[in-house]
LUMGU-323977 format. One line per field, with one value per residue: residue number from 1; x, y, z of N, C-alpha, C in turn. Coordinates in steps of 0.05 Angstrom, whole numbers, plus 5000, padded with zeros to 4 digits. Each point is the difference from the previous one (the first is absolute). Example, Ala and Ser with C-alpha at 12.3 -4.5 7.8 and 13.67 -1.06 7.14 Angstrom:
! LUMGU-323977
resi	[1, 2]
n_px	[5264, 4993]
n_py	[4886, 5021]
n_pz	[5156, 4986]
ca_px	[4982, 5016]
ca_py	[5024, 5024]
ca_pz	[5000, 5001]
c_px	[5018, 4985]
c_py	[5024, 5022]
c_pz	[5000, 5014]
***
This chain:
! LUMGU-323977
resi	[1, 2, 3, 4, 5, 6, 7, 8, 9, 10, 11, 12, 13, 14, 15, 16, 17, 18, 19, 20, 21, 22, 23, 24, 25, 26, 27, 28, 29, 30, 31, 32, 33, 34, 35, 36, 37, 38, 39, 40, 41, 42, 43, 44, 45, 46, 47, 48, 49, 50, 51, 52, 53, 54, 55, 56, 57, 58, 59, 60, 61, 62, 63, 64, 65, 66, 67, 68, 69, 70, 71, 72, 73, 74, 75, 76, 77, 78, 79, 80, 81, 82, 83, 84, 85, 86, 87, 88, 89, 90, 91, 92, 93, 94, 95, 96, 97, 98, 99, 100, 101, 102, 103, 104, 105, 106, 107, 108, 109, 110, 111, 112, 113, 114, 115, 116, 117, 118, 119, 120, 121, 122, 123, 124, 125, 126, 127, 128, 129, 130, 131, 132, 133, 134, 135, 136, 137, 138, 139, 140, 141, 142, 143, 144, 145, 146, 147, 148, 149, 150, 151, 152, 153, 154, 155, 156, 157, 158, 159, 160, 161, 162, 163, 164, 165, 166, 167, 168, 169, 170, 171, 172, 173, 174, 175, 176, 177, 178, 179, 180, 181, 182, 183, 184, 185, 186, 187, 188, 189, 190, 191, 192, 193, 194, 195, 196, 197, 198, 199, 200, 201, 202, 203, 204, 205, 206, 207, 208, 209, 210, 211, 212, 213, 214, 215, 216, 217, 218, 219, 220, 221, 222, 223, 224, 225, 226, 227, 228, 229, 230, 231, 232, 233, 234, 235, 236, 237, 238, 239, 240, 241, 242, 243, 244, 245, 246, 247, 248, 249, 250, 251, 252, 253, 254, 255, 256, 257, 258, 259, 260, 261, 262, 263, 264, 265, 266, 267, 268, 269, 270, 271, 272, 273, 274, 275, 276, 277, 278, 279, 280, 281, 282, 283, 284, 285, 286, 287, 288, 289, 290, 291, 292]
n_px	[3681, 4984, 5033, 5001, 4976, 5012, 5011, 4983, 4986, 5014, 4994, 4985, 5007, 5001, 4976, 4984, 4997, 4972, 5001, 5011, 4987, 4979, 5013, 5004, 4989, 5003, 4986, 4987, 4990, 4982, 5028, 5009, 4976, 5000, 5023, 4997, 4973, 5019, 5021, 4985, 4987, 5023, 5004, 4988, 5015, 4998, 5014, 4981, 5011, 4976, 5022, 5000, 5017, 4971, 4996, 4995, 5008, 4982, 4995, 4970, 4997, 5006, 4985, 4975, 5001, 5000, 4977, 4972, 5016, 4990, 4977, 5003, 5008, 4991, 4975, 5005, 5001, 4979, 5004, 5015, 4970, 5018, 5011, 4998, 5020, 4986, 4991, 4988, 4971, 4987, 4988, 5012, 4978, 5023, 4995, 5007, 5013, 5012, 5004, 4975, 4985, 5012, 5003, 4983, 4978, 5006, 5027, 4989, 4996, 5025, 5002, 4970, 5002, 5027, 4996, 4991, 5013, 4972, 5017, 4972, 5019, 5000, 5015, 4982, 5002, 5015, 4982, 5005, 4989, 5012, 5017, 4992, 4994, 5020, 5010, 4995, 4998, 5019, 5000, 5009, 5029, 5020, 5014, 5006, 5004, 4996, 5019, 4987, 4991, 4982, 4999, 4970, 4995, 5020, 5021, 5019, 5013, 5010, 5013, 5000, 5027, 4979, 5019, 4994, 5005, 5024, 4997, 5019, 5003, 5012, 5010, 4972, 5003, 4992, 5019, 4984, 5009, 5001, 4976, 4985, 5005, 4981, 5003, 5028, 4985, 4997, 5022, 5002, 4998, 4983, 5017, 4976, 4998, 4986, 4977, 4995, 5039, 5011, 5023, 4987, 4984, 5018, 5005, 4974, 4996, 5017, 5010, 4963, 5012, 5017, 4979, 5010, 5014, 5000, 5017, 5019, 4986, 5016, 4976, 5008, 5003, 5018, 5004, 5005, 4975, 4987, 5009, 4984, 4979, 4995, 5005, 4983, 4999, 4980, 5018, 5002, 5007, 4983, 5010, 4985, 5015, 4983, 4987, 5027, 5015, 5022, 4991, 4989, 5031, 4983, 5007, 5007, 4980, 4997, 4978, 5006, 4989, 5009, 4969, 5014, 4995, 4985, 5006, 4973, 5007, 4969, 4975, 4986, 4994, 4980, 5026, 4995, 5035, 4999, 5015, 4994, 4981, 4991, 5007, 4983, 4977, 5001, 5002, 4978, 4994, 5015, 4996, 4982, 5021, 5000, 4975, 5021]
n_py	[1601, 5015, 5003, 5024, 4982, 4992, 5035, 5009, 4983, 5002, 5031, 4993, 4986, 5011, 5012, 4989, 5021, 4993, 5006, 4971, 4981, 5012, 4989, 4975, 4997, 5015, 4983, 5003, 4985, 5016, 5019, 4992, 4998, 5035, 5011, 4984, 5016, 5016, 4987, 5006, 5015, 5016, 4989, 5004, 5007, 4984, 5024, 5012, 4988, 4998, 4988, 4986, 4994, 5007, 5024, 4982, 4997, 4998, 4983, 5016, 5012, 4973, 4994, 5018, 4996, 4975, 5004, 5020, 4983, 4976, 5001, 5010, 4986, 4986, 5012, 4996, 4974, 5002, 5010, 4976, 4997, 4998, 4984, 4978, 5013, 5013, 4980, 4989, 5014, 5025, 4987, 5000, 4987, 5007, 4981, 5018, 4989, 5009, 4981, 4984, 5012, 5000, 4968, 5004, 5024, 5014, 4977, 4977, 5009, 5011, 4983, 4990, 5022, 4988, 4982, 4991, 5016, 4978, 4991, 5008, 4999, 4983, 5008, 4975, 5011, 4972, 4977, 4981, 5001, 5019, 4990, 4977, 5013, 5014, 4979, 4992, 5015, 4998, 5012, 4974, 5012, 5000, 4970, 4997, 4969, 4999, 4982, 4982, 4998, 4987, 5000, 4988, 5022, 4994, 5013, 4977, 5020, 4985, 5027, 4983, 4986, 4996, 5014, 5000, 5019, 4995, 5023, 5019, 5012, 5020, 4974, 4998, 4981, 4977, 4988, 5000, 4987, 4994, 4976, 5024, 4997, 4987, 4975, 5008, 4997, 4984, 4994, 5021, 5033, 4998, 5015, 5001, 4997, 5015, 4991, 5023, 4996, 5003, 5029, 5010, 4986, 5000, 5027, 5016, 4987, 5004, 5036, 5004, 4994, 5020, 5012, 5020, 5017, 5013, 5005, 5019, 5007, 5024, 5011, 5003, 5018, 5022, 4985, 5020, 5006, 4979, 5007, 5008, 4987, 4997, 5019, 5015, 4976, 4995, 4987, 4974, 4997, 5006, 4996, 5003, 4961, 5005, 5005, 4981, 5021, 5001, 5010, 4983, 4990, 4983, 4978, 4986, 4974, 4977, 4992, 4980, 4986, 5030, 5003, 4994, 5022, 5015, 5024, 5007, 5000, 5015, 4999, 5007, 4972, 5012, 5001, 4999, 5001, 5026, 5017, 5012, 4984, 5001, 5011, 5006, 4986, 5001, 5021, 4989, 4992, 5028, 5011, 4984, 4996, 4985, 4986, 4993]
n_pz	[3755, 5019, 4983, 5004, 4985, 4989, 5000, 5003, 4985, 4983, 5003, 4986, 4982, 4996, 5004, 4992, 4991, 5000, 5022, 4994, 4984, 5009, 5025, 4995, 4990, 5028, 5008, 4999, 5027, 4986, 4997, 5025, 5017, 4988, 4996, 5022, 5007, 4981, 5013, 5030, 4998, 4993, 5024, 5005, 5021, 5009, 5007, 5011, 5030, 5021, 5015, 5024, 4983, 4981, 4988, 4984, 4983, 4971, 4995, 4983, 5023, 5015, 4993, 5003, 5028, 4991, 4988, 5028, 5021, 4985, 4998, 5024, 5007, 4977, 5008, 5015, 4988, 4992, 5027, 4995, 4979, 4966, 5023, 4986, 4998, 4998, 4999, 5013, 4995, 5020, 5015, 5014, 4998, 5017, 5011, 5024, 5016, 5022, 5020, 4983, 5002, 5029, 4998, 4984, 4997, 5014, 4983, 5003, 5016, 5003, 4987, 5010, 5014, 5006, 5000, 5017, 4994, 4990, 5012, 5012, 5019, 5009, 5024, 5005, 5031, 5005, 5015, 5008, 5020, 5011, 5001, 5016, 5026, 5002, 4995, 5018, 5006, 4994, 5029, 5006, 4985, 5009, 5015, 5016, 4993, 5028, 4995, 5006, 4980, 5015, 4969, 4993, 5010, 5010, 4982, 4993, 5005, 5001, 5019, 5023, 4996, 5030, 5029, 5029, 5000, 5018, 5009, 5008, 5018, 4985, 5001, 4998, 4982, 4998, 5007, 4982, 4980, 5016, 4979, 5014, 5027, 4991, 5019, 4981, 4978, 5017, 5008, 4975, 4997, 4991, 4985, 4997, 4966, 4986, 5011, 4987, 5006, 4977, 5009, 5019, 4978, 4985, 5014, 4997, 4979, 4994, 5019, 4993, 4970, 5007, 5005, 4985, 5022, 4978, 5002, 4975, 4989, 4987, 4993, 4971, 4984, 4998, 4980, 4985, 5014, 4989, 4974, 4999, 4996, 4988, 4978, 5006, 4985, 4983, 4978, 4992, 4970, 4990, 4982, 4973, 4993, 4986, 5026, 4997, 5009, 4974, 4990, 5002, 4987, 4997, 5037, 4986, 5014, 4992, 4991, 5014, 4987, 4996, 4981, 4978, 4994, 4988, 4979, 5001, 4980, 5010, 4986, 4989, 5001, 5007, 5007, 4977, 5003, 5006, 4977, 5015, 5013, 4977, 5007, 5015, 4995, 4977, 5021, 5019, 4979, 4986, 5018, 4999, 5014, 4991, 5009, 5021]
ca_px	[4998, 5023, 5021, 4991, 4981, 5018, 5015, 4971, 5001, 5029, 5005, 4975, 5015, 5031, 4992, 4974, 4981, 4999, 5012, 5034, 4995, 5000, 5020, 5028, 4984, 4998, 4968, 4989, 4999, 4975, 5010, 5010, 4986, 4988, 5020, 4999, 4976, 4998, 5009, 4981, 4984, 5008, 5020, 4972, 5002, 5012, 5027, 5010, 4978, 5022, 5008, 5015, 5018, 5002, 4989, 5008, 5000, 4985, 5013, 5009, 5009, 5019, 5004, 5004, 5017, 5026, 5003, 5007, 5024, 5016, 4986, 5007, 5031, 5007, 4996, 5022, 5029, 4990, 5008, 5020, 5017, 5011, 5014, 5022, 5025, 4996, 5007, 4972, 4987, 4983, 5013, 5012, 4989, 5005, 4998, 5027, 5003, 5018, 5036, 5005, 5002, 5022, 5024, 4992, 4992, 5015, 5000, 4984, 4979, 5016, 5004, 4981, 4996, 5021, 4995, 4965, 4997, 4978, 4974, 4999, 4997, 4977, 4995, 4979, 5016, 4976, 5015, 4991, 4961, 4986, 5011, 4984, 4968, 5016, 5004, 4974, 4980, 5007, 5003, 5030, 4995, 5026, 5002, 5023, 4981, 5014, 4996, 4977, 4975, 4976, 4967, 5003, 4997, 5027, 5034, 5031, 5032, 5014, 5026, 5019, 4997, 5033, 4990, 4992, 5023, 5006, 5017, 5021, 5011, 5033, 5029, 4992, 4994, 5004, 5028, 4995, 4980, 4976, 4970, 4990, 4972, 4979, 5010, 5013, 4987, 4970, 5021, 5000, 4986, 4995, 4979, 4980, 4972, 4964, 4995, 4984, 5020, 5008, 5021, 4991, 4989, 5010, 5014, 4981, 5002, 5027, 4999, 4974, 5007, 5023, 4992, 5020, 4983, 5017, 4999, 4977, 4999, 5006, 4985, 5007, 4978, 5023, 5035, 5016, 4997, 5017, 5031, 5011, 4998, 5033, 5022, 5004, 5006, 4968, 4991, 5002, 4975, 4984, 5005, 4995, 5028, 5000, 4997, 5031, 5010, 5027, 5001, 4985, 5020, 4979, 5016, 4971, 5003, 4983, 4990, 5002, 4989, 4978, 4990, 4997, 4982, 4996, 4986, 4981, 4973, 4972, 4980, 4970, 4988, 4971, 5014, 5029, 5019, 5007, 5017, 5015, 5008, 5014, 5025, 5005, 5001, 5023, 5027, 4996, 4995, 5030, 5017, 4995, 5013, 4989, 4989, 5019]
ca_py	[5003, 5027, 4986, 5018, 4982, 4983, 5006, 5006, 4976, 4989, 5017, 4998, 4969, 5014, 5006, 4989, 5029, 5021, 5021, 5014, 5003, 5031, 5014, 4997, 5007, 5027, 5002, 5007, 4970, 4998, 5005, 4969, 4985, 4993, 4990, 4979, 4992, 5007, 4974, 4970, 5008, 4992, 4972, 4986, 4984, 5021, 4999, 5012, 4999, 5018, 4985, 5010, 5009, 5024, 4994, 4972, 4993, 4968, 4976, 5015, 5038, 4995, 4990, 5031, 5010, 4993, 5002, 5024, 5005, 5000, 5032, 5021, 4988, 5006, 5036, 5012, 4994, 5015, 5028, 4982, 5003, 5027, 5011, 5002, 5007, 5010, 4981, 4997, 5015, 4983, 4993, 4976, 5002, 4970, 4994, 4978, 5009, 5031, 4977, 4989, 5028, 5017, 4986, 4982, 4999, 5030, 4998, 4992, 5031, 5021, 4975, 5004, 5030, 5006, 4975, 5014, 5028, 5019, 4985, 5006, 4981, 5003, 4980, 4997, 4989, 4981, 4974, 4979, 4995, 5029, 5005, 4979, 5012, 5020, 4990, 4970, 5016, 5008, 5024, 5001, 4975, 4982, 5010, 4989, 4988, 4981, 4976, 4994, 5019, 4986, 5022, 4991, 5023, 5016, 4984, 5011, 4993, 4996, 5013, 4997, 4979, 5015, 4987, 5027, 5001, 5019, 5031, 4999, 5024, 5002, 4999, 4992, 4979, 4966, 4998, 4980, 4998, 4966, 5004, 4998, 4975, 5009, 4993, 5022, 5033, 5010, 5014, 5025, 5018, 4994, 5009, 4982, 5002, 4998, 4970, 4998, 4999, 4968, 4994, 5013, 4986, 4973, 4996, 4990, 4965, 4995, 4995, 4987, 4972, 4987, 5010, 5017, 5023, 5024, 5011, 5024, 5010, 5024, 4996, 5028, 4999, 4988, 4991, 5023, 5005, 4960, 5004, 5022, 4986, 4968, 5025, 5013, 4979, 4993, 4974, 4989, 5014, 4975, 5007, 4993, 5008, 5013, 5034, 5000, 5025, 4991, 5031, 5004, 5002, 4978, 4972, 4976, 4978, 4981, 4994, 4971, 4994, 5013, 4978, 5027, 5018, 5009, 5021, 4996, 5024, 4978, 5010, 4983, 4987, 5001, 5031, 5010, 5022, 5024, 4998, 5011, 4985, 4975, 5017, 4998, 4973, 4998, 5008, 4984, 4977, 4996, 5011, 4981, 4968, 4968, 4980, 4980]
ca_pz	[5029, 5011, 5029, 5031, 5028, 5014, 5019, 5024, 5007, 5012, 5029, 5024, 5007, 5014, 5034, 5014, 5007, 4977, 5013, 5000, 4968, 4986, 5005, 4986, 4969, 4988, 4996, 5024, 5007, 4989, 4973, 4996, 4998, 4967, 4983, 5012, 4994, 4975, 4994, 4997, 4982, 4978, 5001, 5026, 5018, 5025, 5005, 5032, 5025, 5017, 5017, 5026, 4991, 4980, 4977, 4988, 4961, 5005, 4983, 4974, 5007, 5002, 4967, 4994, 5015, 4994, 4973, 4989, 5003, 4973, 4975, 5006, 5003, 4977, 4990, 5019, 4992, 4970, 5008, 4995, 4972, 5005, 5022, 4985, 5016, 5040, 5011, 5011, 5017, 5021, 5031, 5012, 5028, 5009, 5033, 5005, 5033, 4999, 5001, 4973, 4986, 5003, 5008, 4979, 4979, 4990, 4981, 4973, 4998, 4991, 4964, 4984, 4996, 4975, 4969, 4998, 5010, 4991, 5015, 5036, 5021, 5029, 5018, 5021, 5027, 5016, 5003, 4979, 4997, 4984, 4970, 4980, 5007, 4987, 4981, 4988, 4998, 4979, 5011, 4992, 4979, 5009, 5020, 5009, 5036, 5011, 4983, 4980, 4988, 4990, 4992, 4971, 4983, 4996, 4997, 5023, 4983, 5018, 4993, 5018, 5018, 5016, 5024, 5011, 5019, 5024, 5000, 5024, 5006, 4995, 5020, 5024, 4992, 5005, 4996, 4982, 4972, 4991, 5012, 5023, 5008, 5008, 5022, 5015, 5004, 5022, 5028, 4994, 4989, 4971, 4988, 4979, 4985, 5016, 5000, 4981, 4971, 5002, 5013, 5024, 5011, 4998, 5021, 5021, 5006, 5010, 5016, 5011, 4989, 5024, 5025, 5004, 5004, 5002, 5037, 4992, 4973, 4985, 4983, 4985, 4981, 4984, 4995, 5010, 5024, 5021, 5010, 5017, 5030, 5000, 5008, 5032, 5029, 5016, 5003, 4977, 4986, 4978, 4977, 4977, 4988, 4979, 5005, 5009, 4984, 5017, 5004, 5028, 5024, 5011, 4993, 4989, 4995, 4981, 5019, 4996, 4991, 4974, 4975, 4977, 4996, 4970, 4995, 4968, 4983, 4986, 4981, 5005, 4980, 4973, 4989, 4979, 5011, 4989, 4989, 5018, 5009, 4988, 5001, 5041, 5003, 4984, 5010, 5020, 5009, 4984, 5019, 5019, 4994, 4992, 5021, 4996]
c_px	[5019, 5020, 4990, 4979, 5029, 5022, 4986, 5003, 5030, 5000, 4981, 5013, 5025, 4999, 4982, 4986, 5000, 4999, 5029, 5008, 4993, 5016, 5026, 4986, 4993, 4961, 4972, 4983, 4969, 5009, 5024, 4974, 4984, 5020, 4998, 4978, 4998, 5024, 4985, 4980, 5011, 5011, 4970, 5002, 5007, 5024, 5013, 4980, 5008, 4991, 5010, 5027, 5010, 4994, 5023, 5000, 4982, 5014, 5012, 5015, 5043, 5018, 5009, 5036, 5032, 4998, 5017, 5028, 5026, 4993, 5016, 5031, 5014, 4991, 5022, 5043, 4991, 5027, 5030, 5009, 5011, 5017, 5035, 5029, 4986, 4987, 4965, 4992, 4988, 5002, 5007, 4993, 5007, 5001, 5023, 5008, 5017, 5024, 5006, 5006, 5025, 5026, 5003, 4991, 5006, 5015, 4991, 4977, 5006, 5016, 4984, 4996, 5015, 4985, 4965, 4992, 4977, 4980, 5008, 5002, 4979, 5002, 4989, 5017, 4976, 5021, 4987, 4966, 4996, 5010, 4992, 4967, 4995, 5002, 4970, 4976, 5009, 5016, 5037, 5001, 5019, 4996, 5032, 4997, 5014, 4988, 5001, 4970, 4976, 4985, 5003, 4998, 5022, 5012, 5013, 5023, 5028, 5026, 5012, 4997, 5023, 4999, 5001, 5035, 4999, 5013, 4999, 5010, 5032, 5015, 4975, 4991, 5014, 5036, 4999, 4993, 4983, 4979, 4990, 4969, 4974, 4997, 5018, 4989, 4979, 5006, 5005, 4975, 4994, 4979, 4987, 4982, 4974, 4995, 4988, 5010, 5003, 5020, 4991, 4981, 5009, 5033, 4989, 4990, 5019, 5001, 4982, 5014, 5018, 4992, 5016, 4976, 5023, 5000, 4988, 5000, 4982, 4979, 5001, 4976, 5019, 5025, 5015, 4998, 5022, 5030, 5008, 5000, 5027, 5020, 5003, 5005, 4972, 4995, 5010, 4978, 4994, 5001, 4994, 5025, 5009, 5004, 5025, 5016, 5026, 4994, 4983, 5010, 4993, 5015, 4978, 5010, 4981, 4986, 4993, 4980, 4968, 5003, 4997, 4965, 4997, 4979, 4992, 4994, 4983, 4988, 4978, 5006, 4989, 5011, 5013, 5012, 5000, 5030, 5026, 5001, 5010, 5037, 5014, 5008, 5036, 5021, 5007, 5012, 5028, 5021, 4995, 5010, 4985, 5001, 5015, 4986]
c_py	[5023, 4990, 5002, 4989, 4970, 5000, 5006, 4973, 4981, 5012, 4989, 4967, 5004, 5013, 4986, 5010, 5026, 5035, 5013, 5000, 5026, 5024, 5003, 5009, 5032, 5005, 4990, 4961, 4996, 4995, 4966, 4984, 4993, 4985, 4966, 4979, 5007, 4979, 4975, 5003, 4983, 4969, 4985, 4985, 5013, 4985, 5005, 4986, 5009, 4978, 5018, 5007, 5024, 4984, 4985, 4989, 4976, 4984, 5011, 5015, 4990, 4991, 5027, 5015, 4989, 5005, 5028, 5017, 4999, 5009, 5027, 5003, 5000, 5029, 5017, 4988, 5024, 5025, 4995, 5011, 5029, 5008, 5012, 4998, 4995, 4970, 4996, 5023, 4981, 5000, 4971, 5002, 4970, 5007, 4976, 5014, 5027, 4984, 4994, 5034, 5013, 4984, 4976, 5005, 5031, 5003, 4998, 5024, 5013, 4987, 5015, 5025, 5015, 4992, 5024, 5029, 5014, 4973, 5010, 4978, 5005, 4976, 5003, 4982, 4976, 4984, 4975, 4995, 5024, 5003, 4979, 5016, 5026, 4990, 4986, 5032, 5025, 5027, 5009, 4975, 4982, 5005, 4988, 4983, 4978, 4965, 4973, 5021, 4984, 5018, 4989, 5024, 5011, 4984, 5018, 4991, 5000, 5025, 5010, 4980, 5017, 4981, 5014, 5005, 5012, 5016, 5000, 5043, 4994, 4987, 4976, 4975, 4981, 5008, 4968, 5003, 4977, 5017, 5008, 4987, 5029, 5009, 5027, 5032, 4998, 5001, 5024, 5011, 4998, 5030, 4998, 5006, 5004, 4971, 4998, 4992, 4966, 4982, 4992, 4968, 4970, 4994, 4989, 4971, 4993, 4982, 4982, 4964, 4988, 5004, 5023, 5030, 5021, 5020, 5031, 5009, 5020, 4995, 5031, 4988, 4990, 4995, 5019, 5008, 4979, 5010, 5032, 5000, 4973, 5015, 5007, 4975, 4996, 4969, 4987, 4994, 4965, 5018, 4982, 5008, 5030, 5030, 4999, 5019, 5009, 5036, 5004, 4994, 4976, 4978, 4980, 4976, 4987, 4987, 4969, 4986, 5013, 4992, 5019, 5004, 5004, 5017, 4995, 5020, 4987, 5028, 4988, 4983, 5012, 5036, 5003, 5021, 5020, 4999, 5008, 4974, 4974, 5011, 4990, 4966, 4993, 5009, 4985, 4966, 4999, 4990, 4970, 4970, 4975, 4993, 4975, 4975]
c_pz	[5010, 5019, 5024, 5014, 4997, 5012, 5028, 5011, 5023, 5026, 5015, 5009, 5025, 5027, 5001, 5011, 4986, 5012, 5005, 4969, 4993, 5021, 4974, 4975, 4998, 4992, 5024, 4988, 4983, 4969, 4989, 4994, 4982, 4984, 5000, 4979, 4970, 4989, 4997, 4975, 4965, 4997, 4999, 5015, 5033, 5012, 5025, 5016, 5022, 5024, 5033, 4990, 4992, 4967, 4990, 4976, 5012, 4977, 4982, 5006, 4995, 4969, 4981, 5009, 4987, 4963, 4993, 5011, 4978, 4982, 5011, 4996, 4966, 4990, 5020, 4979, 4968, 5001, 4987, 4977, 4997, 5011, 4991, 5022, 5033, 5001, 5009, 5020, 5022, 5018, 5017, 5030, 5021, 5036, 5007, 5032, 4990, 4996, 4974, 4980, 5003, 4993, 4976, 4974, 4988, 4986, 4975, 4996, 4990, 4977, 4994, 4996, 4975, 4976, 4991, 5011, 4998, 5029, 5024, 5015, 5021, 5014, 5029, 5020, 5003, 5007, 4974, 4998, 4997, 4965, 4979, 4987, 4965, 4967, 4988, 4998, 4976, 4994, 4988, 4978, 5007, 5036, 5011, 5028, 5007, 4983, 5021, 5003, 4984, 5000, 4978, 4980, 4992, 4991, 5013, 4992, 5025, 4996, 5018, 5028, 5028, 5021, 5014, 5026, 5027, 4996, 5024, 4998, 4992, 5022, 5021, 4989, 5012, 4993, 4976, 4978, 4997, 5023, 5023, 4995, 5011, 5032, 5015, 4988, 5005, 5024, 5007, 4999, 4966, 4984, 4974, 4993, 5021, 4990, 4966, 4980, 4996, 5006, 5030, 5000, 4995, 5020, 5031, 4989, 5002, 5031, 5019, 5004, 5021, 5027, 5013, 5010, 5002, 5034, 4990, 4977, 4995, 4976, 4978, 4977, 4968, 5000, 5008, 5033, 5014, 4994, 5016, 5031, 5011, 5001, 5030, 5024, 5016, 4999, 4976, 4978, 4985, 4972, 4976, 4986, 4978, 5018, 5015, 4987, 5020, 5016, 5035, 5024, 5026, 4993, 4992, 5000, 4989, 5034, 5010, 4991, 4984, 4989, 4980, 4991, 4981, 4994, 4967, 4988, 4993, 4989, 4999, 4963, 4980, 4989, 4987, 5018, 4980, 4991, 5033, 5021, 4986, 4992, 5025, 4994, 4987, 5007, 5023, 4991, 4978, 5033, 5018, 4995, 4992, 5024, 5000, 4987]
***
């Protein structure tokens, strides 16, 4: 069988259309559809339908789709042997927010770069349903997501537990170190995640839970922006313990009664990992404490 109608295949699994399939494939949508119909042909069966959705694996098609991800997946670790000294080729294609990327995982990135000097990184900006979306379709092979994570398709590895904090402008904080209440930073100006983060939305049940209505809030796109903004004196911030940096010159308190959180690495099930993310995984889960 020619790889290439089950790489065709997977793309075409992967948009659900076979017009953005021979966009990304570099071939014009008559030239997918043969490829398509010269799979069915040899399997005998049919594999694709096309639904209000968009075109769609059928039973088999889906059976196909997770086989030939691990068929593809071991001819892609082949690149491995040999390697000798330099360590695993390849690529490391993982999805994870900009916060987790910039304040969390840029270490272990940069382990792994040292250690594996022949593998490309690549990383894709999302939140957690875009990065589940990302992963389960095969597009990325690791993702990084907010926990709990029900997909029976995925695993998930638990590598970091936080809680989320208040930041405060230099000199203009609470005259305290114990807990502020929900209750007194919504008396203030607050500036805050877009609603789309998971900081930004489990502050908003938060507040919904007590019947609390912030008087105004400062809406940025990122971390960095929220402290620069808290810097100039716009408002008090909502922070993911981990993006806390003595360097940002920013007063912080724990917040009264937050409920710790937790960040996963998942992958899809039916995937053997490439030598590079099975690397990722292993440096992740050396660095991550025992579950009391």
């Amino acid at each position: 069988m020619d790889i290439q109608l089950l790489e065709t295949f997977l793309v075409v699994c992967e948009e659900r259309n076979l017009s953005r399939a021979a966009v990304r494939l570099f071939r014009t949508q008559p030239a997918v559809t043969r490829q398509i119909q010269a799979l069915e042909a040899q399997l005998g069966a049919r594999l694709l339908e096309r639904t209000p959705r968009g075109v769609q694996p059928t039973a088999q098609g889906e059976e196909l789709r997770a086989r030939s991800t691990r068929i593809l997946s071991e001819l892609r670790s082949l690149k491995d042997l040999g390697s000798g000294d330099g360590g695993p080729s390849g690529e490391l294609l993982l999805a994870c927010s900009d916060t987790v990327a910039c304040h969390f995982l840029a270490p272990f990135l940069g382990q792994l770069a040292r250690e594996c000097p022949r593998v490309r990184i690549c990383i894709t900006s999302g939140t957690t349903p875009g990065i589940v979306n990302l992963v389960e379709r095969g597009t990325c092979e690791l993702g990084i997501v907010l926990l709990p994570l029900r997909n029976p398709r995925l695993e998930r590895q638990p590598v970091l537990t936080y809680h989320n904090a208040a930041v405060f402008p230099p000199g203009r904080g609470p005259k305290t170190s114990a807990a502020i209440t929900l209750d007194a930073l919504c008396q203030g100006p607050l500036v805050l995640l877009t609603r789309e983060s998971a900081t930004r939305r489990s502050f908003d049940e938060a507040v919904a839970a007590q019947g609390l209505h912030p008087e105004q809030v400062l809406e940025v796109g990122t971390v960095s922006v929220q402290k620069a903004m808290v810097r100039a004196g716009l408002g008090a911030g909502i922070l993911p313990g981990y993006a806390l940096d003595p360097g940002d010159g920013l007063e912080h308190l724990p917040i009264l009664g937050s409920h710790p959180k937790s960040l996963g690495l998942c992958w899809l099930k039916a995937r053997a990992l490439s030598a590079p993310a099975e690397r990722m995984a292993s440096l992740l889960a050396a660095a991550t404490p025992p579950a009391p």
